[in-house]
N, C-alpha and C positions, 0 to 999 in steps of 0.2 A: 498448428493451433489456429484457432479461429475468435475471433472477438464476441465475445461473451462465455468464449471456455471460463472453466472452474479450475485454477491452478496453486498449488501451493509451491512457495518462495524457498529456495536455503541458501542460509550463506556460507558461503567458503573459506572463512578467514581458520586461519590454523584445521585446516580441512574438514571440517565441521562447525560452524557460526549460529548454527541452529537454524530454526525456520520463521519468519516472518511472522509474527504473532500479533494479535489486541490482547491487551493483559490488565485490567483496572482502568475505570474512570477517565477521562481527560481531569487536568488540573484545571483551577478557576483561570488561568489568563487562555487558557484553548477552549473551554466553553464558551466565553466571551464571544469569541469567534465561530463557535458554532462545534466546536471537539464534541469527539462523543468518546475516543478509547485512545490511552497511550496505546505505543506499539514498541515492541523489542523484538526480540527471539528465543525462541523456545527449545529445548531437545527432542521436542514432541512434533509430530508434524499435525497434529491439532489437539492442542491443551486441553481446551474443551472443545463441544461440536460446533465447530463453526468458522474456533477463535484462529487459525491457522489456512481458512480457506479463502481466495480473492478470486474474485470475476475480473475478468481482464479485458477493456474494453480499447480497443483502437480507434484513433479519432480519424483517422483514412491510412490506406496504404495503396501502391501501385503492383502492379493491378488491383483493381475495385472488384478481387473475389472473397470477402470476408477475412482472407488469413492474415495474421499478425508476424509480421517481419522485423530481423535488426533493422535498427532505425525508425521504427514506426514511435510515435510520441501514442502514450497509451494512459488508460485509468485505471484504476487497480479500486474494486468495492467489496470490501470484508463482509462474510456472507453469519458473522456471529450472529445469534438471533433472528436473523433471515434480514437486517438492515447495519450490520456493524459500520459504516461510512466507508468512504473514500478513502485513501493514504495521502498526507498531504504533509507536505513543511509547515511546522507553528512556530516560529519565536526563535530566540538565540537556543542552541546544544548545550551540551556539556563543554569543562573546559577545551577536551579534548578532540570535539565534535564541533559540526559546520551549523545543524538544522536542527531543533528538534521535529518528531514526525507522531504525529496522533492521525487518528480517523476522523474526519467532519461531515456532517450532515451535508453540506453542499459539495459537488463534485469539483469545483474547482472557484471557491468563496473571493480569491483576489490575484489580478495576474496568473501565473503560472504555478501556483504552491502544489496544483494535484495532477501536474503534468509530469508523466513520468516516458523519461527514451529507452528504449532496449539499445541494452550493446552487448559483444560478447566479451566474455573472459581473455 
């Protein structure tokens, strides 16, 4: 894979987790900040056209041939609409949960909230 490929996400939890989706609105304290779409997961590998597809952007890797590696720190831009945002950490989770995670207009608005590592399984 190469940095700017067009990839869809799935999760694996009970072997099937669904796929990486934008699904409604941001909530008023992720606007704030610049949210533009919750995100969860879908059974669909695109809900609607779009809502399930990310451009994968690497911010470098060694060697400096374009491909995207474990390890690489990378950005993920939801392609819903043809501008669905970045994937980024917003605010406290769920009880159960660490982050919550919407799409925002800016690629990485504070620190490292839209910095995302590849690792394997």
């Amino acid at each position: 894979m190469v940095s700017g490929d067009l990839v869809c996400l799935k999760n694996l939890y009970g072997g099937d987790g669904g796929y990486l989706d934008t699904n409604g609105v941001a909530d008023a304290g992720q606007k704030n900040a610049g949210g533009k779409y919750n995100v969860s997961t879908s059974k669909d590998q695109d809900r609607a056209p779009g809502t399930g597809r990310w451009r994968i952007f690497a911010q470098a890797s060694t060697p400096g041939d374009q491909n995207v590696r474990t390890g690489d720190v990378v950005h993920l831009f939801n392609t819903y609409g043809d501008n669905g945002g970045f994937l980024e950490t917003n605010g406290a989770g769920p009880a159960a949960g660490k982050y919550d995670v919407c799409t925002n207009a800016y690629y990485n608005r504070s620190g490292n909230v839209g910095d995302w590592k590849l690792h394997r399984p």
